[in-house]
ZAMARGU-4260 file (C-alpha; in steps of 0.2 Angstrom, whole numbers, plus 5000, padded with zeros to 4 digits):
<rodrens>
0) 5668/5536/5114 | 5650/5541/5105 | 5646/5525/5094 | 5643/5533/5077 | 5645/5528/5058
5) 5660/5524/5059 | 5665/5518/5076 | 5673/5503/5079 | 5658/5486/5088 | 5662/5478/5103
10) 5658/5460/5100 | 5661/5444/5109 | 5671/5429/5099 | 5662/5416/5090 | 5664/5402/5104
15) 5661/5417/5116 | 5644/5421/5109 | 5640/5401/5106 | 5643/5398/5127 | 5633/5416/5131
20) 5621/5411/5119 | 5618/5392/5124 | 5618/5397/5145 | 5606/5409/5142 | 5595/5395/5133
25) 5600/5383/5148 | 5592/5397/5162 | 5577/5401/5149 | 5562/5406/5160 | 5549/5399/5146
30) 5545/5413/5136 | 5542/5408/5117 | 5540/5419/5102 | 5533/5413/5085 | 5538/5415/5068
35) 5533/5408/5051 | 5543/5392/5044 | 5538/5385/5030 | 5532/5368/5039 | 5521/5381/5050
40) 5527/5394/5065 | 5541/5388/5076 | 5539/5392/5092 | 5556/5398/5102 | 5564/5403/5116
45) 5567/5422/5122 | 5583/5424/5132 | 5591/5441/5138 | 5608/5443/5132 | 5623/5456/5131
50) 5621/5466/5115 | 5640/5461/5113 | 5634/5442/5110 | 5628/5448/5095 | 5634/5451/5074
55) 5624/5460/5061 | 5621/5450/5047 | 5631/5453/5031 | 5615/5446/5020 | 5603/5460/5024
60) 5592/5463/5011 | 5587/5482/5016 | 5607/5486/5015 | 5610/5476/4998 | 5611/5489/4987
65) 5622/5502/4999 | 5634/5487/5004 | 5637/5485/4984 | 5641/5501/4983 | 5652/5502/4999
70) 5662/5489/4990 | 5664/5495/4976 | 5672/5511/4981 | 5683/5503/4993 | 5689/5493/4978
75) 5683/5477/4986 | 5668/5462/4979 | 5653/5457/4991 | 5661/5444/4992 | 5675/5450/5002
80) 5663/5461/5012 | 5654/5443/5016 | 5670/5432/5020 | 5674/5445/5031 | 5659/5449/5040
85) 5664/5445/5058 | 5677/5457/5058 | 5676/5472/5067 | 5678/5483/5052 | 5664/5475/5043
90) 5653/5474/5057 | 5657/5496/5059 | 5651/5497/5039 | 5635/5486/5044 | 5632/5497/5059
95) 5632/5514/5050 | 5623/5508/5037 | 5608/5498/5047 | 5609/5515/5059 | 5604/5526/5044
100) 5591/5514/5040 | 5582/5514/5055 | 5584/5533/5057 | 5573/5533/5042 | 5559/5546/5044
105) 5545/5534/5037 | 5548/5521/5047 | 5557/5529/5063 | 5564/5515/5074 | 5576/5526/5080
110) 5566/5538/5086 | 5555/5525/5095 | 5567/5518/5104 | 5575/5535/5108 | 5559/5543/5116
115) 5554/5526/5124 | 5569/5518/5130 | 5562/5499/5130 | 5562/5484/5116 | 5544/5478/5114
120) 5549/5465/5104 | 5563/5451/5106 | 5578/5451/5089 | 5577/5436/5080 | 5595/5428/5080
125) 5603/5411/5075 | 5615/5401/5088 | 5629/5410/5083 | 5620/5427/5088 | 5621/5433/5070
130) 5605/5443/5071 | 5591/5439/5057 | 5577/5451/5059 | 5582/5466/5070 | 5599/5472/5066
135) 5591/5489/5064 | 5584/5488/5081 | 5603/5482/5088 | 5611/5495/5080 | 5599/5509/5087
140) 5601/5500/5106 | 5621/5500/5104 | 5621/5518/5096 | 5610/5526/5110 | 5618/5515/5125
145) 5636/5524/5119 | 5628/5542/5118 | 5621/5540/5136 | 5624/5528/5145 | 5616/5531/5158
150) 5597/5535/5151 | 5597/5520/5139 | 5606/5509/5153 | 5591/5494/5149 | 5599/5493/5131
155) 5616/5483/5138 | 5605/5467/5139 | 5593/5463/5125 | 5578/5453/5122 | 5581/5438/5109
160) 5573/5423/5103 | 5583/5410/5096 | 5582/5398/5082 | 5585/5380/5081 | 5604/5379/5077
165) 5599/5364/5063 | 5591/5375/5051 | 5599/5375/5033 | 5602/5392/5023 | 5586/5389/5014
170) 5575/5389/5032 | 5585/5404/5036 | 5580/5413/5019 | 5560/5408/5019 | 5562/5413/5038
175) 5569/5431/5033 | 5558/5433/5018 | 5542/5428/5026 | 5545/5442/5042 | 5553/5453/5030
180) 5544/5457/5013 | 5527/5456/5018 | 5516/5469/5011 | 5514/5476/5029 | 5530/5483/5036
185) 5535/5496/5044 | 5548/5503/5034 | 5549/5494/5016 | 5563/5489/5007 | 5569/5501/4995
190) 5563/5494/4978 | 5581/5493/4972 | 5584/5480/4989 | 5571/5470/4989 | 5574/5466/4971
195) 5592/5463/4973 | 5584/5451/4990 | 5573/5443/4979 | 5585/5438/4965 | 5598/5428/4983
200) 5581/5421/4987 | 5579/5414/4970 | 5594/5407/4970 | 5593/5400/4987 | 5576/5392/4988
205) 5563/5386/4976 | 5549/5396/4967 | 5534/5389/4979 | 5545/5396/4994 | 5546/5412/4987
210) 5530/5415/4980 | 5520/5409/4999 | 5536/5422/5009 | 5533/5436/4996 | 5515/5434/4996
215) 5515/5435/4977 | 5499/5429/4965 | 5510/5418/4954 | 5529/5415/4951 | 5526/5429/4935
220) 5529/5441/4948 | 5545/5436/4951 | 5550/5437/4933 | 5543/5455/4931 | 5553/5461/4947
225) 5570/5452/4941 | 5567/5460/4923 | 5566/5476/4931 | 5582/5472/4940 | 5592/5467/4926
230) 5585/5484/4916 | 5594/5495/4931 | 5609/5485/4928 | 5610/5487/4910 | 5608/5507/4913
235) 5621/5506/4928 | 5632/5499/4916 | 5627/5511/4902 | 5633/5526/4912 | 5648/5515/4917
240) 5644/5516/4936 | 5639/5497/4939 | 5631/5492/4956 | 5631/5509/4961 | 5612/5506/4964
245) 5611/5522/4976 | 5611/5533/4959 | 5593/5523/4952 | 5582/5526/4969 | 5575/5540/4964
250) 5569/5532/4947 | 5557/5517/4951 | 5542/5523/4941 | 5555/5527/4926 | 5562/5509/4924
255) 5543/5503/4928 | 5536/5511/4913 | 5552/5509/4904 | 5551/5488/4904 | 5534/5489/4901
260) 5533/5501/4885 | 5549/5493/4877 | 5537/5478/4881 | 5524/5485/4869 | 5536/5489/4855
265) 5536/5471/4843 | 5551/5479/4833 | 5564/5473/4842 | 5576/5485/4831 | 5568/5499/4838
270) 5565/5491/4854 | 5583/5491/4855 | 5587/5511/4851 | 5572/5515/4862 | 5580/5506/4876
275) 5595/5515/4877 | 5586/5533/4872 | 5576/5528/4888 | 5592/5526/4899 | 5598/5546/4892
280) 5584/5552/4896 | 5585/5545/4914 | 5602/5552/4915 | 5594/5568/4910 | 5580/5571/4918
285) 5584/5587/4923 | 5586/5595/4910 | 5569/5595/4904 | 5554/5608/4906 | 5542/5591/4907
290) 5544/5576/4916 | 5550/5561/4905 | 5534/5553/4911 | 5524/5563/4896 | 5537/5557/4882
295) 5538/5539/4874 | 5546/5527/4878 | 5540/5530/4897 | 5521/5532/4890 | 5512/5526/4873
300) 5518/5534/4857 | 5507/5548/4852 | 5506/5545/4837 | 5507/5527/4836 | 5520/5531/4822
305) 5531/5540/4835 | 5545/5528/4839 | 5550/5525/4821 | 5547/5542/4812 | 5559/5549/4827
310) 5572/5537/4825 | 5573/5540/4809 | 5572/5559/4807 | 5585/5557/4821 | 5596/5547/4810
315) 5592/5562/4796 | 5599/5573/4805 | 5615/5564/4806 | 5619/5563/4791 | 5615/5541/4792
320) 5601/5542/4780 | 5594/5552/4765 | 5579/5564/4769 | 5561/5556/4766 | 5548/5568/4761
325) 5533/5575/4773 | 5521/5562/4775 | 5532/5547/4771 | 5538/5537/4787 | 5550/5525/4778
330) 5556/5510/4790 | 5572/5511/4801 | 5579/5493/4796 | 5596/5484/4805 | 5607/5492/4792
335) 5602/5511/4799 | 5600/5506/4816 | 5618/5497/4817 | 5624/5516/4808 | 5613/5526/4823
340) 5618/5513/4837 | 5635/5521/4841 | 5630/5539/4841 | 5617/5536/4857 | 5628/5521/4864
345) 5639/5533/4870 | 5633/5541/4889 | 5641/5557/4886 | 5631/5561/4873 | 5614/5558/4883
350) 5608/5576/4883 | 5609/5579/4867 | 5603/5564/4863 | 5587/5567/4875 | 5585/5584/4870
355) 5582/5580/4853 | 5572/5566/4854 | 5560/5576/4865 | 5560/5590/4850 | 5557/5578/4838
360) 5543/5571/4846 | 5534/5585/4852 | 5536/5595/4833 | 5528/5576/4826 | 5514/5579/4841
365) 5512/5596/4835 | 5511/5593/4815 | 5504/5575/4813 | 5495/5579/4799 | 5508/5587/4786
370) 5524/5573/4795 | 5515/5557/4793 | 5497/5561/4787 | 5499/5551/4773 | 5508/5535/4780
375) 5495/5536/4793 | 5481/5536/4778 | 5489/5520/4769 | 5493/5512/4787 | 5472/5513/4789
380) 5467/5510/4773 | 5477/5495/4772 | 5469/5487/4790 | 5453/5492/4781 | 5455/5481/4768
385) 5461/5466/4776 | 5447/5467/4790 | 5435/5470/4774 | 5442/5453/4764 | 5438/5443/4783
390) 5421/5451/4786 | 5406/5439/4785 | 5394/5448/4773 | 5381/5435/4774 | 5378/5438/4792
395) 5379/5456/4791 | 5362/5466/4795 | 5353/5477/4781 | 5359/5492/4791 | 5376/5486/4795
400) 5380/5485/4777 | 5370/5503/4772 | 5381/5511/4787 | 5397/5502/4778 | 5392/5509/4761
405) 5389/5525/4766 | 5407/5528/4776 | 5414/5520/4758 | 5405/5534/4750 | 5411/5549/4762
410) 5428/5540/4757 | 5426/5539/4738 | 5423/5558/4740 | 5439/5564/4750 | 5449/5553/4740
415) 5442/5562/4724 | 5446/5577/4731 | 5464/5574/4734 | 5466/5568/4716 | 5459/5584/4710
420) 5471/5593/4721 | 5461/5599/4735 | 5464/5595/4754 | 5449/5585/4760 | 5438/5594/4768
425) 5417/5591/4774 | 5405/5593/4759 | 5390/5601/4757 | 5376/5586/4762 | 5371/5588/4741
430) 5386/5580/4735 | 5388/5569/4750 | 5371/5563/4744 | 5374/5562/4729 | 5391/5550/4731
435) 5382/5539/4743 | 5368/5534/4730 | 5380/5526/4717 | 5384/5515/4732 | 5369/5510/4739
440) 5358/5498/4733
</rodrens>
């Protein structure tokens, strides 16, 4: 039978595996293999050994997400999945997921060891034979070997190196992490998996471990990736689809510069609409004619006014609120946003919601002037004024403090005009003068 996705895995027993395993270590013909510990590299013993010796491990971090959602449609927890994990059946799921991984175009293990029929380098495995780094590599062996086995007749036996069986869970993890999510593999983690990795890590070894395997700067970096975590979650759970982490692989950059602008935004009222607007606007992504890339709060609000004159126009339009005037940009307080909260709370509502929120802002990108002109003027004129109370004059130069008076003049003018009814507009450079005299000294 052709070993596919869903066949069944030949494996030996666990004390089977333990007496293969511990003979082959007996007849070892001295060649080592070295790989990074957290005390230095630990050198081993390679032994050959029938692929049948060996499991797939359950805690593989390039599978995390995938194995979640496996369960979960399956009706089952992780949990189970782990318990289980000697068990033919789960050993299948770990096959046909690990296969599909290394069939991955950009980093084509299968196809290597297709074309080439050898194994350059030994698996890394425990005493048990549960395999820690390889398990793609096994499965591409034992998936080939069943389709012919005549050609790929070398893949029976493999090349292993095996770890000292006293290592605790800790060792094991720093071991994995270290080989595995080093800046310079082969095929990277998806983003969705190493972050789910990362956050077992974090659990299972302390934050000095993590940051030397990682190769992080500083332990912030563990924080920002976790946040990100927890921000896909939040969404999975928005849409009511939780660790179904396939449906977010697609929208790293969006959840990026989601966290990071939501970040930015010290209102934590709004920070809290804006959060959930973001995860519609995920969900509807394709019903735009621009990427969600261009539109707050995935970039910086254009006006800076943005966030809070949308929100509130939104609320408008809803009949939550009465109708400010043009120009005003009255604040959306916890009263309003606990009245608009429910309306884009609900998922089903997501393109309407996103739809407009994206009319909304690009009509307030379009007519600044005549939506908020005149909020924007008070917002300036205020900052004006409190940098002008701070301002040292004393150490002010002669022409710092002519350059000041003249931009007060040019002000004193515009602010004439508008009480006289006109729009401001540049003067002739008479009455410019002619303003600017009264001012200087």
């Amino acid at each position: 039978m052709t070993l596919g996705k869903e066949a069944s895995i030949d494996i030996q027993s666990v004390s089977e595996r333990a007496a293969t395993i511990a003979n082959a270590l007996a007849n070892a013909t001295g060649t080592t293999h070295f790989v990074p510990a957290e005390g230095g590299y630990l050198e081993l013993s390679e032994i050959d050994l029938p692929n049948t010796a060996l499991v797939y491990r359950v805690d593989n971090g390039r599978i995390m997400s995938e194995l979640a959602d496996y369960a979960d449609r399956h009706g089952m927890s992780l949990g189970d999945l782990k318990n289980r994990h000697e068990t033919p059946d789960v050993q299948a799921v770990l096959h046909g997921l690990l296969l599909g991984k290394a069939q991955d175009p950009s980093g084509p293990i299968y196809d290597e060891l297709e074309k080439h029929r050898r194994q350059t380098e030994p698996l890394l495995i425990q005493s048990d034979g549960t395999v820690l780094n390889g398990n793609r590599r096994l499965a591409t062996m034992r998936t080939l070997l069943a389709q012919d086995a005549k050609r790929y007749a070398g893949f029976e036996t493999v090349r292993a190196a095996v770890l000292p069986a006293g290592l605790g869970k800790n060792e094991l993890e720093f071991i994995e992490a270290a080989l595995q999510m080093a800046p310079d593999l082969k095929l990277d983690y998806s983003w969705i998996n190493r972050r789910l990795k990362l956050r077992q890590h974090v659990e299972d070894m302390d934050t000095k471990s993590i940051v030397a395997a990682y190769r992080f700067k500083d332990a912030g970096a563990i924080d920002e990736e976790l946040a990100e975590l927890a921000l896909v979650e939040d969404y999975l759970r928005w849409i009511q689809k939780p660790r179904h982490y396939s449906l977010v692989e697609s929208h790293e950059e969006a959840f990026f510069l989601l966290r990071g602008h939501l970040q930015g935004q010290k209102n934590k009222v709004l920070a809290d609409l804006w959060r959930i607007v973001g995860f519609a606007m995920i969900l509807c992504e394709d019903v735009l004619d621009k990427p969600i890339a261009h539109y707050y709060p995935f970039t910086d609000p254009v006006p800076s006014l943005l966030p809070q004159w949308v929100m509130r126009t939104f609320a408008e339009d809803r009949g939550l609120t009465d109708h400010q005037q043009p120009g005003e940009n009255r604040p959306v307080d916890k009263a309003l946003a606990g009245r608009l909260r429910p309306l884009i709370d609900d998922y089903r509502h997501a393109e309407s919601t996103t739809c407009a929120v994206v009319a909304m802002s690009d009509m307030l990108k379009g007519d600044e002037g005549r939506l908020i002109g005149s909020t924007r003027v008070l917002q300036h004129l205020r900052k004006a004024r409190r940098i002008l109370d701070d301002l040292p004059v004393a150490d002010l130069a002669p022409g710092q403090l002519r350059q000041i008076r003249s931009e007060a003049a040019a002000l004193e003018a515009a602010l004439r005009d508008i009480s006289e009814g006109y729009r401001p507009r540049k003067r002739p450079l008479r009455r410019a003068w002619a303003a600017l005299k009264n001012f200087l000294p």
